[in-house]
Structures are given as C-alpha cells and as structure tokens.
Residue, then its C-alpha position, 0 to 999 in steps of 0.5 A: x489517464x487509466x494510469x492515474x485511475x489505478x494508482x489514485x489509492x496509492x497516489x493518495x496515500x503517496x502524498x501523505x508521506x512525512x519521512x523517508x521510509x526506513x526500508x528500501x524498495x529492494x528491502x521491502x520486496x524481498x519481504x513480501x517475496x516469501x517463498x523466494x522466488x523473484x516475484x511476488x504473487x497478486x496477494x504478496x504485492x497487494x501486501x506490499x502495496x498495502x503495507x507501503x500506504x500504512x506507512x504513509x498513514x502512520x504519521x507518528x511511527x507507532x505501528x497504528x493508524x488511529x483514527x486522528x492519523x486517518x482523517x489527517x491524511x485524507x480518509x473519512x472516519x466511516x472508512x476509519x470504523x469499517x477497517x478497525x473492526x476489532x474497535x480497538x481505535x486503532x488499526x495495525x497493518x494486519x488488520x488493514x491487510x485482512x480487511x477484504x475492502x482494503x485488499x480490493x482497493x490496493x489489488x488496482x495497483x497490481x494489475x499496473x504493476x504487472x506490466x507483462x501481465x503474467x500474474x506475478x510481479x518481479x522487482x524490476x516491475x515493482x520499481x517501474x511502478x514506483x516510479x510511475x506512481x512517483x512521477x504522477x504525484x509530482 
C-alpha cells in the first residue's frame, strides 16, 4: 500500500498516456544524468519524473499542456493556474519542473525509486521503478 501511495502522481499520470513515447527509459536516463556519472541525484530524478507525466499530459505533442489537456487528463483548473504562473495558458515543461508544488509531489517517487537508499538513483533503479509503477497501473 505505501507503494501505491507514493507512486499515486506518478500512477495517475501513467494512465494518461496515449502514445509510446519517443524516447526510451535508457534515452531519457542518460538525459537527466548531466554529469555523467550513472546516477542521477534526488533533483535530476525528479526532473526526469516529472518530465515523464508532461509527456503523458501533452496529449497533442506540442511541447505545452494547456489547460483543456489538464482537465482531460485528470487535474483541476486550480491546480492548472497555480502551475502556469506566467498566465501564458499554457505550461511548458520547465516551468512545471520549477514549480516548487509540482517538485514536492514528483520528489515522492524518488524516495521509491532509491531502492538502496544511498541518495541517488541509477538506471537499474530507475527501470525497477518503471516496472513497479507499470505493474500498479495494471
């Protein structure tokens, strides 16, 4: 159960998906390990978490979530305002990453992603997570 409650951001959002990414696990891990060093620090994998549920909320693959895209794929328009703080109408990955409400939610995962608790998460970890996130959806 404490499982599911962790994952639940990132569960939500998996059920959103409409497409395969384009990107691989390996691909996008090697993205957000910047300095290149097999792992990917509480900040990078929160990144990556996050980047993942963008994906999933960008239903039309413009690079935005507007707010109709939000609502469709479970958020409320409240949560929608507080995250698109340049009132643009729409909200681009960075600007969900340097949210600090959106940071906290997705920063969950990484603590179950870090199965050997060492504060950082390697790729094997990433994929073990992936897995288990996959396998709750189901």
């Amino acid at each position: 159960m404490k499982l599911i409650k962790t994952l639940f951001p990132a569960l939500l959002l998996a059920g959103c998906a409409t497409t395969t990414p384009t990107l691989t696990p390996e691909q996008k891990f090697q993205r957000a390990d910047k300095n290149n060093d097999g792992s990917v620090s509480r900040v990078e994998a929160t990144n990556l978490i996050i980047a993942d549920a963008f994906a999933m909320y960008d239903t039309n693959r413009d690079g935005f979530v507007d707010e109709a895209e939000f609502v469709a794929s479970g958020g409320k328009s409240e949560n929608f305002r507080k995250i698109n703080q340049s009132g643009s109408g729409k909200i681009s990955l960075e600007e969900a990453q340097a949210n600090r409400e959106v940071f906290n939610v997705f920063a969950v995962s990484f603590d179950e992603a870090d199965a050997n608790k060492d504060g950082k998460v390697t790729l094997a970890e990433y994929q073990n997570y992936l897995k288990l996130r996959d396998a709750a959806v189901r």
